[in-house]
C-alpha positions, -999 to 999 in steps of 0.1 A, spaced: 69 -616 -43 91 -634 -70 94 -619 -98 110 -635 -132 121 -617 -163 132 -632 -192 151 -606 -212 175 -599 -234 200 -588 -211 208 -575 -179 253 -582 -176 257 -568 -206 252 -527 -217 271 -535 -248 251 -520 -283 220 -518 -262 193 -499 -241 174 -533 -224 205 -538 -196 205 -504 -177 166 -504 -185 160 -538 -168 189 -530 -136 168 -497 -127 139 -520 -122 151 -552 -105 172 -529 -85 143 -509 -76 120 -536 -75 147 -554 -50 146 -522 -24 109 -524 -24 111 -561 -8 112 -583 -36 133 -611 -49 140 -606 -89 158 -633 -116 166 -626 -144 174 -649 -173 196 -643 -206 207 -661 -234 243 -664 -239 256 -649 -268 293 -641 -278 291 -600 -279 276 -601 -247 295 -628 -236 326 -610 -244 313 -576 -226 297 -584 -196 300 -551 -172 276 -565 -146 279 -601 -148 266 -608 -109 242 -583 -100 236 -573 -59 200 -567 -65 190 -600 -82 198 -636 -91 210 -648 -130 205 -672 -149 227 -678 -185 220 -706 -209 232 -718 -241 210 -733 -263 168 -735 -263 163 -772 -273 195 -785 -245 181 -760 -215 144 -758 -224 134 -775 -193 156 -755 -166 145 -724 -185 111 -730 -183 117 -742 -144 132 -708 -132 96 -698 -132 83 -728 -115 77 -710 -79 70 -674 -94 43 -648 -85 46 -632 -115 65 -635 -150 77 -616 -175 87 -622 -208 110 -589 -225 115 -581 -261 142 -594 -278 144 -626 -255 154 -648 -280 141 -677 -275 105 -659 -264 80 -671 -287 87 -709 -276 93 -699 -241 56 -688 -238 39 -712 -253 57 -738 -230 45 -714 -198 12 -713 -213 7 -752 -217 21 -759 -179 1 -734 -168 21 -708 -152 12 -673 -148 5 -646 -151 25 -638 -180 33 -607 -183 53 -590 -217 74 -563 -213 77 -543 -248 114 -520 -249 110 -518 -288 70 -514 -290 69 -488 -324 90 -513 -339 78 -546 -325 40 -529 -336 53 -525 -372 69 -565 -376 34 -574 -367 13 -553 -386 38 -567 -418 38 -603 -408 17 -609 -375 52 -619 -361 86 -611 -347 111 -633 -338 101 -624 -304 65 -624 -304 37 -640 -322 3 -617 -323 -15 -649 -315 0 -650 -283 -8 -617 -274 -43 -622 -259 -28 -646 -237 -2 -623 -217 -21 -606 -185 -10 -571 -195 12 -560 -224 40 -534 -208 45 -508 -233 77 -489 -236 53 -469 -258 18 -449 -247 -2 -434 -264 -25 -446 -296 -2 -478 -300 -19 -487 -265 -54 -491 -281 -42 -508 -309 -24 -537 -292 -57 -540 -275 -85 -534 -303 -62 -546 -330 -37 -573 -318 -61 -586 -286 -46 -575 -258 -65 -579 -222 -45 -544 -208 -20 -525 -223 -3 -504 -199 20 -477 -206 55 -486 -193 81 -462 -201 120 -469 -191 132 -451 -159 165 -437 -143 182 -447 -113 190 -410 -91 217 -426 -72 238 -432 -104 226 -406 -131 235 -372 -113 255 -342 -124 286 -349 -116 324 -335 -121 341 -328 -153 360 -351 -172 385 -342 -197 382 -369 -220 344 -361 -225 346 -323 -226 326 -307 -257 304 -287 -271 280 -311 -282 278 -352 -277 259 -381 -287 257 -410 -267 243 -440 -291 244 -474 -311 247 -470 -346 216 -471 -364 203 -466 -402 175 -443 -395 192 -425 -372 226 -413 -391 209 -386 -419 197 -373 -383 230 -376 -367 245 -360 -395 224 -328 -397 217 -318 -357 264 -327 -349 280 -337 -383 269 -301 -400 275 -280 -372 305 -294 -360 316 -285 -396 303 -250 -394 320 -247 -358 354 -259 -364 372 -247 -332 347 -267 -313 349 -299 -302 319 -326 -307 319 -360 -295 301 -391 -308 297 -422 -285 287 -459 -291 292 -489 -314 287 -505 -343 292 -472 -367 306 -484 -398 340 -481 -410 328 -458 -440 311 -432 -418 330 -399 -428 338 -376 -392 350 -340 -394 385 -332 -380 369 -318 -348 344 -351 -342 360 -378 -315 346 -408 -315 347 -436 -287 332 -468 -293 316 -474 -258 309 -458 -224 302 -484 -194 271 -474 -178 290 -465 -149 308 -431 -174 276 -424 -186 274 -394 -155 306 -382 -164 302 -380 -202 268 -365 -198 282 -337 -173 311 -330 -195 295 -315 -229 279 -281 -228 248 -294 -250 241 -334 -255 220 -349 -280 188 -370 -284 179 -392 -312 147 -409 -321 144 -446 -346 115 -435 -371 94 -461 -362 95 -444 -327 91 -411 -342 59 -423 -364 43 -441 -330 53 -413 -309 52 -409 -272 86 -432 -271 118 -416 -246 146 -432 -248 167 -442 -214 190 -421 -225 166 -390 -224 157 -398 -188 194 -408 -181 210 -373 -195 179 -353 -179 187 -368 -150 222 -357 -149 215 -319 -156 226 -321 -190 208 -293 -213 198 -317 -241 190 -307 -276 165 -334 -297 143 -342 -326 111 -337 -325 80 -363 -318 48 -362 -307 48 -367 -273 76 -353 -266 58 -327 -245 46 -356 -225 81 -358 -210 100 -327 -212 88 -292 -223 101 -278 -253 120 -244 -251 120 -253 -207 137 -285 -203 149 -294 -237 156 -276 -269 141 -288 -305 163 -273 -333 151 -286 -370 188 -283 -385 226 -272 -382 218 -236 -382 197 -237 -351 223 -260 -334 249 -231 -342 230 -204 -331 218 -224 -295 253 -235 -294 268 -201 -296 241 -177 -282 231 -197 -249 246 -180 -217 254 -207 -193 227 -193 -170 205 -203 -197 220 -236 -205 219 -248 -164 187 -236 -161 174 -263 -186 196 -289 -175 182 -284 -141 145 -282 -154 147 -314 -171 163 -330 -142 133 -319 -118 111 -327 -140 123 -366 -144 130 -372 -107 95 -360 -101 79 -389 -125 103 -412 -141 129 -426 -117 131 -467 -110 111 -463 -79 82 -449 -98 83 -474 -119 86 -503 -93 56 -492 -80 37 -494 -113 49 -524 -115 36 -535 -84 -1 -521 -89 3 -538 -125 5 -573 -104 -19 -566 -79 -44 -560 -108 -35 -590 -125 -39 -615 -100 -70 -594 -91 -83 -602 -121 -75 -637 -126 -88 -644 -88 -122 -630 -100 -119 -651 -134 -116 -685 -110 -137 -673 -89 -165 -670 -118 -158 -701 -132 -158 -720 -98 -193 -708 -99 -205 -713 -129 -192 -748 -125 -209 -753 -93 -243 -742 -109 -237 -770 -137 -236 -795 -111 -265 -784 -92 -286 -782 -125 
């Protein structure tokens, strides 16, 4: 089948989690038989960091502005089987309504924000991504979230099916893999700069890496600003292509996970990056959430400490035994549920659903108009 996403972007990992999110799937969704294009708005900080600008598994399309390329937009989808519209497309709300009005379908949404998409519409009934009216209208709602959000996007905000659709890794490029100097540590974090996050990033690496100053820590990703205070023994690099993220995940003894509140209040929310380090062996420590469980055992396949002086102690009193063991157990336990191929097969029993459904909804109305006529 054809499948089209609208997203926010697939040639660019710069500052964010949608591109190697939306390359598992077309990728997988590719090998399974299908033809994928994808379509992204051009922007200048993608623009300017585009690390897989012409993708082997599927087709892209870039435009400029809404109003001047509203109609070859809209026309990508002309000859689709299915479509879907992603969070943080920016031009989303208009692009659905035009879909809706000529009649294409099914419409699909695809949610990689949900906990915080959830709270913009519980404030204002709208993002500038999605309008809640609109959400009756979408086939299924796609949830990077599961959980209780699920029954409120349905009893709450109208939606025919939301589905639990969590983000997946690719096993033929997140493995263990060897050493690299440049990434070697005790202790890394691998992430955009974000508000909610820092007082979190401060206590579980800023706090230990000052009560461990022999060791080395390492903080990854962009956007931090120029104020943010670093111990002596904290490198910073300001991005990792997708294609280092193996490497910078095998090279630390213990790598961190970090949660947005809003995700942390919803719960049941991984992150890529959970499934991506897992995937790579790494023995990860995290903040807690519910769900959590869900994914990865605590005290088995990942490590929970509540402040610097539980980093310190795992960090220092962990044999290595221990520390591969856990690695290893989260790896298992990822491959077994939450790689790109399980998810392209969601995906594909998502569809078959959908246009199972709508068949029977034409099929009913067919009918009941026939009846009219006879009566």
């Amino acid at each position: 089948m054809k499948i089209v996403i609208y997203g926010l972007t697939i040639t660019s990992s710069w500052g964010n989690g949608h591109a190697t999110t939306y390359r598992s799937l077309a990728k997988a969704l590719a090998e399974r038989g299908h033809v994928v294009h994808f379509v992204e708005k051009d922007v200048e900080w993608y623009r300017s960091n585009r690390d897989l600008p012409e993708p082997e598994f599927c087709s892209v399309q870039i435009y400029d502005e809404w109003k001047v390329s509203e109609k070859a937009v809209a026309r990508a989808s002309a000859d689709s089987d299915v479509i879907v519209v992603g969070s943080y497309f920016q031009d989303a709300i208009a692009l659905t309504r035009r879909l809706l009005d000529a009649g294409r379908g099914p419409i699909l949404f695809y949610d990689i924000d949900t906990p915080i998409t959830m709270a913009a519409l519980r404030a204002c009934g709208e993002t500038e991504y999605l309008d809640a009216a609109l959400i009756p209208h979408y086939a299924a709602y796609l949830s990077f979230t599961g959980g209780p959000a699920l029954e409120e996007l349905e009893t709450r905000f109208g939606s025919p099916w939301a589905v639990p659709f969590y983000c997946s890794v690719d096993p033929e490029l997140y493995k263990p893999t060897a050493c690299r100097e440049a990434f070697r540590c005790e202790l890394s974090y691998l992430g955009t700069y974000a508000k909610d996050r820092q007082p979190k990033l401060d206590r579980l690496l800023g706090r230990p890496a000052a009560l461990m100053p022999e060791r080395r820590f390492l903080v990854a990703g962009p956007q931090y600003p120029e104020s943010t205070q670093w111990g002596s023994n904290v490198g910073r690099i300001i991005h990792v292509s997708p294609q280092n993220h193996p490497a910078f995940y095998s090279s630390s003894r213990f790598t961190l996970n970090l949660t947005r509140d809003d995700m942390v209040a919803a719960g049941y929310s991984p992150s890529v990056r959970l499934f991506e380090a897992s995937a790579c062996g790494a023995a990860i420590l995290s903040d807690k959430w519910p769900g959590l469980e869900t994914f990865l055992t605590p005290g088995e396949e990942i490590l929970t400490p509540k402040d610097e002086f539980e980093v310190r102690s795992i960090l220092v009193d962990t044999t290595e035994e221990e520390r591969r063991r856990i690695g290893s157990n989260a790896r298992e336990r990822i491959l077994a549920a939450h790689t790109s191929a399980h998810r392209a097969r969601e995906f594909e029993d998502v569809v078959e659903r959908v246009h199972s459904n709508r068949s029977a909804k034409l099929r009913m109305q067919s009918e009941g108009l026939s009846a009219a006529s006879v009566s």
